[in-house]
C-alpha positions, 0 to 999 in steps of 0.5 A: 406068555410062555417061556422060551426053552423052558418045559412047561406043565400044568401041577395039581398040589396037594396038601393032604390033611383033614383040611386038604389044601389043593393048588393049580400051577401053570408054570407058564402063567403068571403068579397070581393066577394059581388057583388055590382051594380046600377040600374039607372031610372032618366027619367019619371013619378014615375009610368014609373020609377016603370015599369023600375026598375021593369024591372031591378030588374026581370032581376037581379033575374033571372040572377045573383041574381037568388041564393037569399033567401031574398030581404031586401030593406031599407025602404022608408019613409012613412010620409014626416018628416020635409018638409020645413027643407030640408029633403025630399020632397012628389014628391021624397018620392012617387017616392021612394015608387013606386020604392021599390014598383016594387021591392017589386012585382018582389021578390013576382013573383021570390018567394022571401020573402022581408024584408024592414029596416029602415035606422037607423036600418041597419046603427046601425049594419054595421057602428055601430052607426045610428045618430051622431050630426052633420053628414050629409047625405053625411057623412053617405054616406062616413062612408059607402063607407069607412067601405066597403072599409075596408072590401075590398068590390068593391064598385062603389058609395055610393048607392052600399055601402049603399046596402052592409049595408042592405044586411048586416043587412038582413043576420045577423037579417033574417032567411034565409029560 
């Protein structure tokens, strides 16, 4: 059931990483009925794992996110923060920008607007806080899977549960037409 004087949209999340979690949110549905998934590309250069998830995301938007009016992707870092501290490394960061790269121009080629989020940003709004002293990044990753559990949102691992938050963030802060 609809709600009334409310605008309604139909987000495509992503939760871009080796394991790509993707959520659909229909934000006039119920819950429970988002539907979660992963697609996985682990083998190859980054430019081969661009071509496959490419690959996997054309087919997922022309078949069961076809309904989509917008790709939210979380936002892949763009300079290397704390290189050395354990944080991210220059191969898996140019590896994650060709990946949402591919997703980026597969939503263009199915006429789909895409908005990127920073982490923070979309944490801040689904979890209700973006930065706790002393959390990990596995903490986030529980926080996530336990707020879709109380939200009765199937979830399969964290990288869905991550793609539930973006998509969240997609319908609450993006005009959906």
């Amino acid at each position: 059931m609809r709600r009334r004087g409310a605008e309604m949209a139909v987000i495509l999340g992503f939760d871009i990483a080796a394991t790509t979690g993707w959520a659909l949110y229909d934000s006039g549905r119920p819950l429970a009925e988002i539907t979660t998934g992963l697609l996985k590309c682990d083998s190859g250069t980054p430019e081969q794992k661009a071509a496959e998830m490419g690959k996997m995301a054309h087919l997922l938007l022309s078949g069961a996110a076809k309904a989509a009016d917008k790709v939210v992707i979380e936002e892949p870092l763009r300079v290397i923060v704390g290189y050395g501290g354990g944080r991210i490394n220059p191969a898996t960061m140019a590896s994650l920008n060709a990946l949402a790269g591919a997703v980026c121009a597969v939503a263009a080629l199915h006429g789909k607007p895409v908005i990127t989020v920073p982490v923070a940003t979309w944490r801040k709004g689904f979890l209700g806080f973006a930065r706790k002293k002393g959390m990990a990044a596995k903490d986030y990753k529980r926080a996530c899977m336990e707020r879709c559990r109380l939200l009765g949102i199937s979830v399969a691992r964290h990288d869905a549960a991550d793609a539930v938050g973006v998509a969240f963030y997609g319908a609450a802060n993006v005009n959906p037409r």
